[in-house]
N, C-alpha and C positions, 0 to 999 in steps of 0.2 A: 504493500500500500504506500509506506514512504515513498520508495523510487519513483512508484508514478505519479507520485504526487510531484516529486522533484524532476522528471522527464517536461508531467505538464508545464511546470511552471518555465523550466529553462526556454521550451519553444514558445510560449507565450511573449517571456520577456524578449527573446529575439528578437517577434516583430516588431512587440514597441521602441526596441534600440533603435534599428535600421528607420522605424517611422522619420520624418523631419521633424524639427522643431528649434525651439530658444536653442538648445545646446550644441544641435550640430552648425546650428550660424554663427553662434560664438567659434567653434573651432575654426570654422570656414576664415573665419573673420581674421582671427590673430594671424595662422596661417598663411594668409595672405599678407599683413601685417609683418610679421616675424620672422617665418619660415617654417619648421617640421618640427622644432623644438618646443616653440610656442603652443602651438597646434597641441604635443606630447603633454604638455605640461598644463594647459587647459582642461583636456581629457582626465588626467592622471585627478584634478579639483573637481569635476561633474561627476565624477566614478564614484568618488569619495563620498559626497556629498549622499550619495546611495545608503551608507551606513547610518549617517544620522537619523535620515527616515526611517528606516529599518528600525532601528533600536527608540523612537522617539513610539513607534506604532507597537514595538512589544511593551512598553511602560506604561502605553496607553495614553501617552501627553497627548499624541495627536488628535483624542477623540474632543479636547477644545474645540479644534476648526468645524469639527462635525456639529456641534451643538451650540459653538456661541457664533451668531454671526458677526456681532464685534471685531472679534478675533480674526474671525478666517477674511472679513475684509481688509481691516489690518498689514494680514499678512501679505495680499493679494495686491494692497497699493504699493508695500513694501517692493515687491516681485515686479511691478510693472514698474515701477518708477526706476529700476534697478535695471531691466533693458530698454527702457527709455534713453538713457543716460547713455548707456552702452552702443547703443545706435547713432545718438549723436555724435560721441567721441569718433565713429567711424565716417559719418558724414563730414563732418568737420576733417579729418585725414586724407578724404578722397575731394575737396572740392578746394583743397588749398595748393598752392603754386609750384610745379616738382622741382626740385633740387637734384644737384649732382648724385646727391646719397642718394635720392628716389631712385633714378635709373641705374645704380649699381647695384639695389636691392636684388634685379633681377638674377644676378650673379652670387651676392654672400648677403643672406639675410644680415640685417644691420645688427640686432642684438642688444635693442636700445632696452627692454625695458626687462625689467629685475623676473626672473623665476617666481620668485613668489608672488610676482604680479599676477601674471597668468593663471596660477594656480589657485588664488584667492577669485580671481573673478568668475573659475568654474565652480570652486564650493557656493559662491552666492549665488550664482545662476540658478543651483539646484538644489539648493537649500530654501532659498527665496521664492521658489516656486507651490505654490500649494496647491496645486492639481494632483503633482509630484506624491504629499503628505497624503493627500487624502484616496488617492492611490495607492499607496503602501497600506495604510490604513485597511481599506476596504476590499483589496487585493490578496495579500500575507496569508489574512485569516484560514482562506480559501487552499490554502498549503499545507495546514499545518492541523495534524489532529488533538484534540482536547486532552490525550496525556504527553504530549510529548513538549519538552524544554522550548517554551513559547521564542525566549530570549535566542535561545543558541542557534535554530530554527529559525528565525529571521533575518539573522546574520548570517545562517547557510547560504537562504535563497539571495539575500541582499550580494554576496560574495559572485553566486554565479552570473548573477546580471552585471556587477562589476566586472567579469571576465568579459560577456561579453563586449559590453560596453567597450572596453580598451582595446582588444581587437577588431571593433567596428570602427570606433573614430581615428584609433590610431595609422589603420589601413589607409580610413579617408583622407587625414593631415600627410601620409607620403604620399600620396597619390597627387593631393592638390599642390603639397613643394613641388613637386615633380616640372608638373604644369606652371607653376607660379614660375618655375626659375628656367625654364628651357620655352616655351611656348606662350609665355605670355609679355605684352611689353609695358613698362611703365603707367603708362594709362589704361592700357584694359583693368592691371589688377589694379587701380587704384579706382574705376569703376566698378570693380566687383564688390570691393569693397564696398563702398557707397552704395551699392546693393545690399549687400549682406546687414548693413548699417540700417538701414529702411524696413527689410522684415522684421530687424532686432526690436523698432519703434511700431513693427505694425502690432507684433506678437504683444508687447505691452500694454498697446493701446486697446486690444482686443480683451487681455486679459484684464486692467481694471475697470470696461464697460462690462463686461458680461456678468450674466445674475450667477448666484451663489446656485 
C-alpha cells in the first residue's frame, strides 16, 4: 500500500513540476540574466522551499490559510507583491541601454550578483506562494495512511518532488545557457527577459485579484 501510494504521488508530482509557472520564469529569468549557475542556484531555493510546506502541513500551521481568510490573503498579497517586484526588476534590465558587459554576457555570464541572491529569491518565490501551502496541505494527506509517521512521510514525499524538481529545472537552466550563450544575441535575451519579467507581473497580478 505504501509504495503505491508513493509510485502515485511521485507521477503526480511530475506533472505538476514540468506544469509552467512563477518558478520556472524565475529560472528562465536569472538564466538568462546570469547564466547556468544562477539558473542552479534559483532551482536549488524553489526545491527547498518544498520542505517548508511539507513540514508546515504535517504540524498543521498550514491549516490557518485554510480557515482564516485574513491570513491566506495576507499571504497571497505577500506572494504577489513578491513577483511583482521580480518582474519589474526584469523589465527595468531589458528596456535599459546595453553596454559592452551586455554583449559579452553572450560569451561568460557576468556573475554580478551574490549566490545567495538567487537562492533567496527561489525560497520566496515558493514559500510566498500559497496555492503552493494549500496544496501540500490538501495534497500530502492523500499519501499518507493514518498510522504511519505523518512528519517523516511528508518529508519522504516533499524529498521526491524535490528530486524531481532539480532535474527538471536544472535540465531546463542548461538547456537555456546553452541557447542564451551560443544562439542568442544581446537583444533577443534581453527581450526574453522583459518577457519573462511580464509573466513574472502577470502571475502576480492574477494571483492577488483572484478569490480565495
Amino acid at each position: 500500500m505504501g509504495d503505491a501510494q508513493v509510485l502515485a504521488f511521485t507521477l503526480a508530482a511530475a506533472v505538476l513540476t514540468i506544469a509552467p509557472g512563477p518558478d520556472t520564469m524565475l529560472v528562465l529569468r536569472n538564466v538568462l540574466r546570469g547564466g547556468r549557475r544562477d539558473g542552479v542556484l534559483t532551482t536549488l531555493g524553489i526545491c527547498s522551499g518544498l520542505f517548508v510546506h511539507a513540514t508546515l502541513s504535517a504540524c498543521g500551521v498550514s491549516m490557518l490559510l485554510m480557515h482564516s481568510a485574513t491570513a491566506f490573503h495576507l499571504l497571497k498579497l505577500a506572494g504577489a507583491g513578491y513577483l511583482v517586484g521580480l518582474g519589474l526588476q526584469s523589465l527595468r534590465h531589458a528596456v535599459r541601454t546595453p553596454t559592452l558587459a551586455d554583449r559579452l554576457e553572450a560569451v561568460v555570464p557576468p556573475g554580478r550578483r551574490a549566490r545567495w541572491q538567487c537562492f533567496r529569491e527561489g525560497v520566496l518565490s515558493n514559500v510566498l506562494n500559497p496555492k503552493t501551502a494549500v496544496f501540500y496541505l490538501a495534497f500530502l494527506p492523500q499519501f499518507i495512511d493514518p498510522t504511519e509517521p505523518v512528519l517523516r512521510k511528508s518529508l519522504l514525499l516533499a524529498g521526491i518532488h524535490y528530486v524531481e524538481g532539480i532535474v527538471w529545472l536544472v535540465a531546463l537552466s542548461i538547456l537555456v545557457d546553452h541557447t542564451r550563450r551560443f544562439l542568442l544575441t544581446s537583444a533577443v535575451r534581453r527581450w526574453l527577459e522583459g518577457l519573462c519579467g511580464a509573466v513574472l507581473m502577470g502571475f502576480g497580478a492574477r494571483l492577488a485579484l483572484e478569490r480565495q
